[in-house]
C-alpha positions as CSV (number, residue, x, y, z in Angstrom):
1,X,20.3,66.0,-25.6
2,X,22.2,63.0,-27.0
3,X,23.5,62.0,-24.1
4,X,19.8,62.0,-22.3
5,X,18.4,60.5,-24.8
6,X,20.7,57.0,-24.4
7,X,20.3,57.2,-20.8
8,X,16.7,57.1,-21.2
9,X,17.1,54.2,-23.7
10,X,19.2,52.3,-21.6
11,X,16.6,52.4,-18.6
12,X,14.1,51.4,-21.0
13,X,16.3,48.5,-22.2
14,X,16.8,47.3,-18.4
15,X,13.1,47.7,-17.5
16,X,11.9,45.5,-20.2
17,X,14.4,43.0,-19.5
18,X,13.6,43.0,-15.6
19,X,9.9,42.5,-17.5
20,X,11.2,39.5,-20.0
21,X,13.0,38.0,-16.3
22,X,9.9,38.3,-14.5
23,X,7.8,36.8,-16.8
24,X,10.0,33.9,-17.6
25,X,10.5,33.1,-13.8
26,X,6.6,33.0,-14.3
27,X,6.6,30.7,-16.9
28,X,9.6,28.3,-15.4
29,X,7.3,28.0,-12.1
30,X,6.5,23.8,-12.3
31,X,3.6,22.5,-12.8
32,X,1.9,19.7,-10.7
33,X,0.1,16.7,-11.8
34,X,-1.4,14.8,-8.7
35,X,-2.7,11.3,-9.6
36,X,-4.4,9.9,-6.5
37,X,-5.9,6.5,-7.0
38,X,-8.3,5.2,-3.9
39,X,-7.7,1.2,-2.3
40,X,-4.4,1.1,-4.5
41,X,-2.2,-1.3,-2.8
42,X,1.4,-2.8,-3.3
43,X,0.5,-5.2,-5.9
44,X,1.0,-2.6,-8.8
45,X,3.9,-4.9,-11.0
46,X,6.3,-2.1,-10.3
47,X,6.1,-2.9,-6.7
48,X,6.0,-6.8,-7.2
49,X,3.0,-6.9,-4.7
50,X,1.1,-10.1,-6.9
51,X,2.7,-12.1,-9.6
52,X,-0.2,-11.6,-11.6
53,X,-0.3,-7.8,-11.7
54,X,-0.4,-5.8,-14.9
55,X,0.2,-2.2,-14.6
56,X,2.3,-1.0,-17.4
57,X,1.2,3.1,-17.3
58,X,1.7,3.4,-13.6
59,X,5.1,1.4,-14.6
60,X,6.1,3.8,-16.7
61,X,5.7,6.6,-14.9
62,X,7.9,4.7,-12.4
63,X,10.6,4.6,-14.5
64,X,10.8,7.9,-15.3
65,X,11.3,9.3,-12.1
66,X,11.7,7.8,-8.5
67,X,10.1,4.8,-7.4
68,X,9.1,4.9,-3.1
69,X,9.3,1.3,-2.4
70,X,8.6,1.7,1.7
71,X,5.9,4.1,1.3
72,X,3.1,4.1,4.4
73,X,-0.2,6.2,4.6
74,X,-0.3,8.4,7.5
75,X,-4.2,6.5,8.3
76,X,-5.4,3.3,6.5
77,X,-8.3,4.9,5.5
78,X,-9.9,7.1,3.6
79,X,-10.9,10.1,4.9
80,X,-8.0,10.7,7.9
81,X,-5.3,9.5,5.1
82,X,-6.6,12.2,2.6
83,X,-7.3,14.6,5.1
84,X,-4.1,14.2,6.2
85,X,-1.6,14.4,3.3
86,X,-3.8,17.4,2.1
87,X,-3.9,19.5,5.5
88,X,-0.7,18.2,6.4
89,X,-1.6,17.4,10.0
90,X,-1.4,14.1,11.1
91,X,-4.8,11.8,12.8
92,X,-3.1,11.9,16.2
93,X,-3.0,15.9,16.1
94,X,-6.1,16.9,14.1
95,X,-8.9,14.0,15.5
96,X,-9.7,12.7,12.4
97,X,-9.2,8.6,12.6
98,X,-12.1,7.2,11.0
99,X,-14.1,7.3,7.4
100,X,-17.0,9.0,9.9
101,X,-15.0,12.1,11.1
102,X,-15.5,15.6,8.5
103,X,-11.7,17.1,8.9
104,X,-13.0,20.7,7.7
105,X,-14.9,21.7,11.4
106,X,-11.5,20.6,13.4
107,X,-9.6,22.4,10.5
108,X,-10.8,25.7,9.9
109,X,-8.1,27.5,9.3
110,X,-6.3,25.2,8.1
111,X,-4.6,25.7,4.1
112,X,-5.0,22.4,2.3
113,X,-2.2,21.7,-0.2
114,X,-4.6,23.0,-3.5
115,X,-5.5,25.6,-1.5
116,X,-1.5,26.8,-1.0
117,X,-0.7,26.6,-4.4
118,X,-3.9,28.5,-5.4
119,X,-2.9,31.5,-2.7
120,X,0.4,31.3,-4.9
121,X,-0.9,32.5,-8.1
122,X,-1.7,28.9,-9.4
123,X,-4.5,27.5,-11.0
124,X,-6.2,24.6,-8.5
125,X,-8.1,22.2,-10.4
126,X,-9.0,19.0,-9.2
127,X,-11.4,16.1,-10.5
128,X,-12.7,12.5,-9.0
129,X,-11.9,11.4,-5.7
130,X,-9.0,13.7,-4.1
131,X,-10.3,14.6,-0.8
132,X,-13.1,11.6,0.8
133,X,-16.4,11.4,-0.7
134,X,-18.7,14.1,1.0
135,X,-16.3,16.0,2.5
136,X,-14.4,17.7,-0.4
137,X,-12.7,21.2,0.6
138,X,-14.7,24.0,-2.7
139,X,-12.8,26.5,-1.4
140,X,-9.6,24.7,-2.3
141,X,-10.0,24.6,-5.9
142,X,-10.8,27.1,-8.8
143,X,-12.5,24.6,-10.6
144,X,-13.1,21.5,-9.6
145,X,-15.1,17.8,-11.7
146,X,-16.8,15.7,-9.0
147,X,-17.4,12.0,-9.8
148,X,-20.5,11.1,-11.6
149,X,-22.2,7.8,-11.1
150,X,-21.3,4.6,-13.1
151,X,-22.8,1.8,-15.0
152,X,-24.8,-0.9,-13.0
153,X,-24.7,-4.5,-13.4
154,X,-27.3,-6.6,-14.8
155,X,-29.6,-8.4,-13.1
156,X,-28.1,-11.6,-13.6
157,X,-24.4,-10.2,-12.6
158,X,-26.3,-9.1,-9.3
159,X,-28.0,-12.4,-8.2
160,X,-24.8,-14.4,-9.2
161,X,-23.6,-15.8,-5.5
162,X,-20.3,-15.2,-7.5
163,X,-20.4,-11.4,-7.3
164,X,-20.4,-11.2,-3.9
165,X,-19.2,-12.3,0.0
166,X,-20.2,-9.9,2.9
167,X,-19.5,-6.7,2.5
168,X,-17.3,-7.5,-0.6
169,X,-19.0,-6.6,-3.9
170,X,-17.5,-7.4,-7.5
171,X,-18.9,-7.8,-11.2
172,X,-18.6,-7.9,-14.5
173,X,-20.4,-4.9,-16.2
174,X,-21.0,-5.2,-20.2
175,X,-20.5,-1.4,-20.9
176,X,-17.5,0.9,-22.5
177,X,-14.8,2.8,-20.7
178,X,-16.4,5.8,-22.2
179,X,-19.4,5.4,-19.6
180,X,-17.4,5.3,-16.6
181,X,-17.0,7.8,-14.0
182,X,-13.1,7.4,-13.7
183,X,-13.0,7.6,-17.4
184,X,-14.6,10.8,-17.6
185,X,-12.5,12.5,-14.6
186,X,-9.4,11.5,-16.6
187,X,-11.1,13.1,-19.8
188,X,-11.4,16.3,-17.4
189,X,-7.6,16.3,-16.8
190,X,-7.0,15.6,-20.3
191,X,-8.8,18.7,-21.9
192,X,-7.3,20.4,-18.7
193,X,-3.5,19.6,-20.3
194,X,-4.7,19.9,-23.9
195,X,-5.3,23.8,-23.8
196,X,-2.0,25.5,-24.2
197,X,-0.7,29.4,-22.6
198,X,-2.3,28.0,-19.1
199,X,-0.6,29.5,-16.0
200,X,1.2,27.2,-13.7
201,X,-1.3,24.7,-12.3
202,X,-2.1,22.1,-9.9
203,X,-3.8,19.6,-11.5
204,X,-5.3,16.6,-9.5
205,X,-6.8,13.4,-11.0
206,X,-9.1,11.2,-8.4
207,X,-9.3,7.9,-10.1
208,X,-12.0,5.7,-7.9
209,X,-11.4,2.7,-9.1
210,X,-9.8,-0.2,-7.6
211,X,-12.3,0.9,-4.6
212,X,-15.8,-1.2,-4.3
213,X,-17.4,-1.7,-5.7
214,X,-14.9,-3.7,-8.4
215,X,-17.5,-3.4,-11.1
216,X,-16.0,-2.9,-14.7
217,X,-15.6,-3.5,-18.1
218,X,-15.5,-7.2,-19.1
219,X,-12.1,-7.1,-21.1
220,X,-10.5,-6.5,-17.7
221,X,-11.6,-9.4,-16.0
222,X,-10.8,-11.1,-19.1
223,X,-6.9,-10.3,-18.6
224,X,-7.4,-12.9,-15.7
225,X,-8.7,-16.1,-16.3
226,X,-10.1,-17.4,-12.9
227,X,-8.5,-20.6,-13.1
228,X,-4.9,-18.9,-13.1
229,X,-5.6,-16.8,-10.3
230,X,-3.0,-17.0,-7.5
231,X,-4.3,-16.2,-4.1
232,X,-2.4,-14.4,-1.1
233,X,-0.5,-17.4,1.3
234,X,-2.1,-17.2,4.5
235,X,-1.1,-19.2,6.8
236,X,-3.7,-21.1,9.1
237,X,-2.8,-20.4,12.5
238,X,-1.0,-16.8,11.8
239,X,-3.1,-15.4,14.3
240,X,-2.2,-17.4,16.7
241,X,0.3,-14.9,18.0
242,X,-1.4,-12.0,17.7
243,X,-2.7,-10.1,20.2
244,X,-6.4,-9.8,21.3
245,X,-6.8,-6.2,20.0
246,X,-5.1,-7.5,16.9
247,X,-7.6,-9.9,16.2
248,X,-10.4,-7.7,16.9
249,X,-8.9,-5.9,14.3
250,X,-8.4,-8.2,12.1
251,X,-12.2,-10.0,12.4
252,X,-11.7,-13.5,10.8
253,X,-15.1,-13.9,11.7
254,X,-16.6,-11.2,9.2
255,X,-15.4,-10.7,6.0
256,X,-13.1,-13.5,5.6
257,X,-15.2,-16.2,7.1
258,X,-18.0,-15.2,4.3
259,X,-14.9,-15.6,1.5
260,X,-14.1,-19.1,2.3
261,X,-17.6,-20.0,2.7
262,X,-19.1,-19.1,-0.2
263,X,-15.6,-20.2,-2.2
264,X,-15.5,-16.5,-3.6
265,X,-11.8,-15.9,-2.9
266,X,-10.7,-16.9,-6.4
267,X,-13.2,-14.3,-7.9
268,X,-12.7,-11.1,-5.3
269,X,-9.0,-11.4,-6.1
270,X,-9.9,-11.6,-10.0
271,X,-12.4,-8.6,-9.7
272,X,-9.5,-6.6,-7.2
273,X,-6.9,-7.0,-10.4
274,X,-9.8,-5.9,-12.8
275,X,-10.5,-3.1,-11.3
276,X,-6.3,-1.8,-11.1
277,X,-6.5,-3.1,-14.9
278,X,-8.6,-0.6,-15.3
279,X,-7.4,2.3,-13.2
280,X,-4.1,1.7,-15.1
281,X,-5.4,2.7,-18.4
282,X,-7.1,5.5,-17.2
283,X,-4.0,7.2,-15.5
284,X,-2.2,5.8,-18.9
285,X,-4.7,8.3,-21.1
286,X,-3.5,11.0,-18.7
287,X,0.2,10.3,-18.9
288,X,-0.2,10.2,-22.7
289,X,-2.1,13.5,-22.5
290,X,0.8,15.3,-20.7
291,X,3.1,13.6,-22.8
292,X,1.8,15.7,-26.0
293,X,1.0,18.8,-24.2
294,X,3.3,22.0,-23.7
295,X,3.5,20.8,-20.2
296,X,5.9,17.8,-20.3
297,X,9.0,19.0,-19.6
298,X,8.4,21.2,-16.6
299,X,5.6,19.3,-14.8
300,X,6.1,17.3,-11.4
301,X,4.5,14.2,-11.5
302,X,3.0,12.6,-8.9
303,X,1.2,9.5,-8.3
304,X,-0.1,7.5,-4.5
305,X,-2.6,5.7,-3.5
306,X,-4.3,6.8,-0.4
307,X,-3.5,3.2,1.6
308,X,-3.3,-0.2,0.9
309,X,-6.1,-3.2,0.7
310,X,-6.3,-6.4,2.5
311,X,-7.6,-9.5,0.3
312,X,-7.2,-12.4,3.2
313,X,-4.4,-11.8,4.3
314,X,-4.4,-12.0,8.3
315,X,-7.7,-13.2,7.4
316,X,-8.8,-9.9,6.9
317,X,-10.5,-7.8,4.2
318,X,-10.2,-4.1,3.3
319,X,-7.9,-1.8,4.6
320,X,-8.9,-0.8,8.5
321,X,-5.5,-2.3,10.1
322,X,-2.1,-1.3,11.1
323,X,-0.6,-4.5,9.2
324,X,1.8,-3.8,6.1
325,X,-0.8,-4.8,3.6
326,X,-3.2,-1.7,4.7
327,X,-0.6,0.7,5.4
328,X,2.0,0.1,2.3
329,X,0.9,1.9,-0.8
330,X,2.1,3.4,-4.3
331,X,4.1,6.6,-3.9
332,X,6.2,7.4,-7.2
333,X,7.0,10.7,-8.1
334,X,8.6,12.7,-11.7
335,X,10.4,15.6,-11.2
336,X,12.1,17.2,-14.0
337,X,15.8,18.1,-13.3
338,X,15.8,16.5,-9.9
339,X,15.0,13.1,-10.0
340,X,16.8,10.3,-12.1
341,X,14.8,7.8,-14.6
342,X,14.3,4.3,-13.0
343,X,15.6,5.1,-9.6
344,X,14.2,3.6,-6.5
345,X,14.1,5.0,-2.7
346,X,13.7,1.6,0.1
347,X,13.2,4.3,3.2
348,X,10.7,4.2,4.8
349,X,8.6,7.1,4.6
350,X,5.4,8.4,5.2
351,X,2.8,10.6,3.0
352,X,3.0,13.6,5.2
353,X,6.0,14.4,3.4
354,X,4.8,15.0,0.4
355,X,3.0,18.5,1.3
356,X,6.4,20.2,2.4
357,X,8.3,18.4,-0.7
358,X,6.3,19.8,-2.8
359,X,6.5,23.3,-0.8
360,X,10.2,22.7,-1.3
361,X,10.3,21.9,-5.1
362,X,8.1,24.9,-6.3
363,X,9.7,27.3,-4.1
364,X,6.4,28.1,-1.9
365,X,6.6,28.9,1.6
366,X,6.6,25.8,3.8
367,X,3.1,26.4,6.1
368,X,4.0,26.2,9.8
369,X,1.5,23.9,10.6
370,X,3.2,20.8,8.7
371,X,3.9,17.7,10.7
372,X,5.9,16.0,7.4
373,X,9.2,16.7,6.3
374,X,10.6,17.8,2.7
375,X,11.6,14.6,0.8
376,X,13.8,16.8,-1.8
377,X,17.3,15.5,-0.2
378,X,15.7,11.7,-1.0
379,X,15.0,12.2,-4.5
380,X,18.4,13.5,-5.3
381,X,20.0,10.9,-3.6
382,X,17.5,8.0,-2.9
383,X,20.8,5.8,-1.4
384,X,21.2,8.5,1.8
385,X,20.7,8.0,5.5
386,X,16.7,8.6,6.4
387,X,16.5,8.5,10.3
388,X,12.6,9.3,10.4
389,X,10.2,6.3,10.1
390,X,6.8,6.1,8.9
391,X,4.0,6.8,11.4
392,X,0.3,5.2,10.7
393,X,-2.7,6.0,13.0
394,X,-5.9,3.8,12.6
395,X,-8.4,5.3,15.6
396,X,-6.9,6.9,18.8
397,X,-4.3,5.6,20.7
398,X,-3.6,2.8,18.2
399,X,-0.3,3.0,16.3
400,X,2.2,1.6,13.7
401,X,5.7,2.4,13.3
402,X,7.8,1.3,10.3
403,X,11.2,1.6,9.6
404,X,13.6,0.3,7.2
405,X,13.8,-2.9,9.1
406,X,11.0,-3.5,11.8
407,X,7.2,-3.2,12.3
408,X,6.1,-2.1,15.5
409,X,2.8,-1.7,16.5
410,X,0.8,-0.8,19.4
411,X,-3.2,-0.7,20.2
412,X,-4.6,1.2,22.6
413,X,-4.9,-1.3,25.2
414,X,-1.6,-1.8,25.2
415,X,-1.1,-4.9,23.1
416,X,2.1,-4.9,20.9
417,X,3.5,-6.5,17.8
418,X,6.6,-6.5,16.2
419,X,7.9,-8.1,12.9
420,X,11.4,-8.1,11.6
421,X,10.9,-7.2,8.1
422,X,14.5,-8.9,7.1
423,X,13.6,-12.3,8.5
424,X,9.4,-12.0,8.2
425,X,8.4,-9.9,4.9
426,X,5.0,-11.2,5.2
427,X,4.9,-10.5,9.3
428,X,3.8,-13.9,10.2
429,X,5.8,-14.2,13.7
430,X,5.0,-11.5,15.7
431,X,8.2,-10.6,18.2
432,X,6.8,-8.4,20.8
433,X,7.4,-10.7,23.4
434,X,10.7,-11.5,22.7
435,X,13.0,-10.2,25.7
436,X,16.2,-9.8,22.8
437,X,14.1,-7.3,21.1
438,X,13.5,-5.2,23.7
439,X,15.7,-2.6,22.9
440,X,14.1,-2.3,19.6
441,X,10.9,-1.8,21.0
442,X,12.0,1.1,23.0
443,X,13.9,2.5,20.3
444,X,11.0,2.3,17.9
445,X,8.2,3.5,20.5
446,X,10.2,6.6,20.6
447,X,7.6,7.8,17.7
448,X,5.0,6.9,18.7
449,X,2.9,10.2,19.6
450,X,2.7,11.9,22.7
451,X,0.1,14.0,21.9
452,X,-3.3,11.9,20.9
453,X,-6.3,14.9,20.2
454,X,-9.6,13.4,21.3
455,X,-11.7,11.8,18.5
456,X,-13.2,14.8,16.4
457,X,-17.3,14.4,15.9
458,X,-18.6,12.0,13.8
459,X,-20.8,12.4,11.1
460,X,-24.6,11.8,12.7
461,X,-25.9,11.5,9.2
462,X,-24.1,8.1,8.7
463,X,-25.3,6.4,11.7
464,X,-22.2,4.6,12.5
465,X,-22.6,1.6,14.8
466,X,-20.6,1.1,18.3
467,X,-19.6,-2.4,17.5
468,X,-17.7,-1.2,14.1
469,X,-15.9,1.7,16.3
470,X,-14.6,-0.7,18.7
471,X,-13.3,-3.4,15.9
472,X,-11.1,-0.9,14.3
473,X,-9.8,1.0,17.4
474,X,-8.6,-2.3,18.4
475,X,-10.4,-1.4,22.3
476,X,-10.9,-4.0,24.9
477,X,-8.8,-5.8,27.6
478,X,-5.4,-6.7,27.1
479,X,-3.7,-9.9,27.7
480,X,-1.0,-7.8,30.0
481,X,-1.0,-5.0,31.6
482,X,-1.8,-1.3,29.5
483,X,1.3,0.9,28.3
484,X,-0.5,3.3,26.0
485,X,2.1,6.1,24.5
């Protein structure tokens, strides 16, 4: 009887442990934070983008972890780079090139990144801008804060030929943080980290803000007085080189000629640092937030902006091209036990990687359908060999590839460029037609797509003109004869 009664205590014993195991394994499942913040470009300080730049939260989050310094959008913009890095299927695969395209009908089946962790027993919560504007996936998230509407400038603010230029809209706004939609969707984050015994989570934070319109508080235009701005160097005759696609692209005639005319370049480049000004303090509140919660030391932390921005440079505005300065934007990421404090990675990578690294470093599944690649082996060892470029798609059939070195790009007429990063950081002499780089060409081309899905439908709603397609898809006759990929 003894002797059956130990036994029996002894199974007991090793069930509850296998009980205490389980349960901890549950517990030492990481967290994510996902800090997506729209039209950031490479001028954060970290990055070194504009001497005038003061980010010191996104800095700091930098130097906790690992710093991408080559980092590319898979689309410059919106909508095919979000839908992108969330389904994990690139523009050239799914259809989805322009702002105009909803990913879900092409995608049906398709798991987004929230939606994996949620069919993996974590909470998906999400707030702001994560997925583009209308188009936000429900069904990926369990709960889920979209973006209210913000302050509006007075009159006078409005009717100042200061606030304004084309399609490039700025202001000062006399208001508080408090009323402003960003500030609340970090608020939503923050209450999210402030309640303790949650399950593993994905969290995402959409802060809107540098996007147009750069309307906010006055004390961040303040941080820049206009008279110290310092504008990008454009050169005068840097298109001169460029292909006719290219300059379609690039459209001095638009956005840039209604800068220099109304003498508003000084003040869009003042309201552009505003507005990351104030972005920074909001993902600072939600640093700060996870920095007093539960959550701190088992939480991956990452933090990108969805493409970069263009303020003149190539006589161009916004993102829309397949230039460095529309492509390049803030990847940084924390991840406790893995990555090393102030390190920095110079491959060249693109964001469809993060989906699978993220599979990789919480132990899900890796979906099948992935086009990226895990980034894990990078942020243990940021110095080793990384043979795959980046790979941007801006409408079908036109396409940048970046390695560690060289840009190469090429339109769907055919056109090319190519810029020798070593030589030409700022990809003013354009190479293509060099016969010596030939063989980089063809070694570079090599990933370029050969599969390039036909456009997927566009939105009817937004009545998108013909004349805008054709701009940004870089169509039209080539000066030489077509080589599409």
């Amino acid at each position: 009887m003894g002797r059956a009664l130990l036994c029996l205590m002894l199974l007991l014993s090793l069930i509850l442990c296998g009980e205490t195991r389980v349960e901890a394994a549950e517990t030492e499942r990481p967290n994510v934070l996902f800090i997506a913040v729209d039209d950031l470009n490479d001028w954060i300080s970290c990055l070194g983008g504009h001497p005038d730049c003061k980010t010191p939260n996104i800095d700091r989050l930098a130097s906790r972890g690992l710093l991408f310094t080559n980092s590319h959008c898979a689309a410059p913009a919106c909508n095919p780079s979000r839908a992108a890095l969330l389904t994990g299927i690139r523009p050239c695969n799914s259809g989805v090139y322009l702002n105009s395209q909803p990913w879900r009908p092409v995608m049906q089946d398709v798991v987004t990144l929230p939606q994996h962790f949620r069919n993996h027993g974590y909470q998906s919560i999400g707030s702001g801008k994560i997925f583009h504007g209308r188009y936000n996936d429900y069904g990926s998230w369990d709960d889920y804060l979209k973006q209210t509407g913000d302050p509006q400038p007075t009159q006078a603010v409005l009717k100042d030929p200061h606030s304004r230029a084309g399609s490039i809209i700025w202001g000062v706004l006399d208001t508080q943080d408090q009323e402003m939609s960003d500030y609340k969707m970090a608020n939503y984050a923050i209450d999210f980290l402030s309640k303790p015994d949650q399950k593993p989570f994905f969290l995402a934070c959409g802060i809107y803000r540098p996007h147009m319109p750069w309307q906010v508080p006055r004390k961040y235009y303040d941080m820049y007085p206009l008279d110290k701005i310092q504008l990008p160097n454009v050169p005068e005759h840097d298109l001169d080189d460029i292909p006719p696609a290219g300059v379609r692209m690039a459209n001095p005639g638009g956005d840039h000629a209604k800068i220099l005319k109304t003498e508003n370049w000084r003040y869009a480049v003042q309201a552009y640092l505003a507005s990351i000004a104030f972005a920074d303090v909001q993902v600072g509140r939600v640093l700060d937030a996870l920095d007093a919660s539960p959550y701190a030391n088992n939480t991956i932390v990452v933090l990108w902006g969805d493409h970069g921005w263009h303020l003149g440079e190539k006589k161009h505005w916004r993102k829309f091209s397949l230039w460095e300065e529309a492509t390049r934007a803030p990847l940084m990421m924390v991840v406790p036990g893995v990555t090393q404090a102030g390190t920095k990675c110079d491959q060249a990578i693109d964001f469809m990687n993060i989906y699978p690294t993220l599979c990789e470093l919480c132990e899900l599944p890796r979906g099948e359908h992935l086009d990226g690649i895990s980034m894990v082996s990078l942020l243990k060892d940021p110095a080793q060999t990384w043979e795959r470029p980046a790979l941007t798609t801006h409408g079908r059939l036109n396409h940048a590839v970046r390695d560690n070195r060289y840009r190469l790009i090429r339109y769907q007429n055919g056109d090319e460029e190519l810029y020798d990063h070593s030589q030409d950081p700022m990809e003013w002499k354009n190479l293509a037609d060099d016969p010596q780089y030939a063989e980089t060409k063809e070694r570079l081309a090599k990933w370029f797509p050969a599969k390039n899905a036909p456009d997927a439908p566009h939105d009817a709603s937004l009545g998108k003109g013909k004349k805008k397609k054709k701009r940004q898809q870089g169509k039209g006759k080539s000066k030489k004869k077509s080589a599409q990929p």
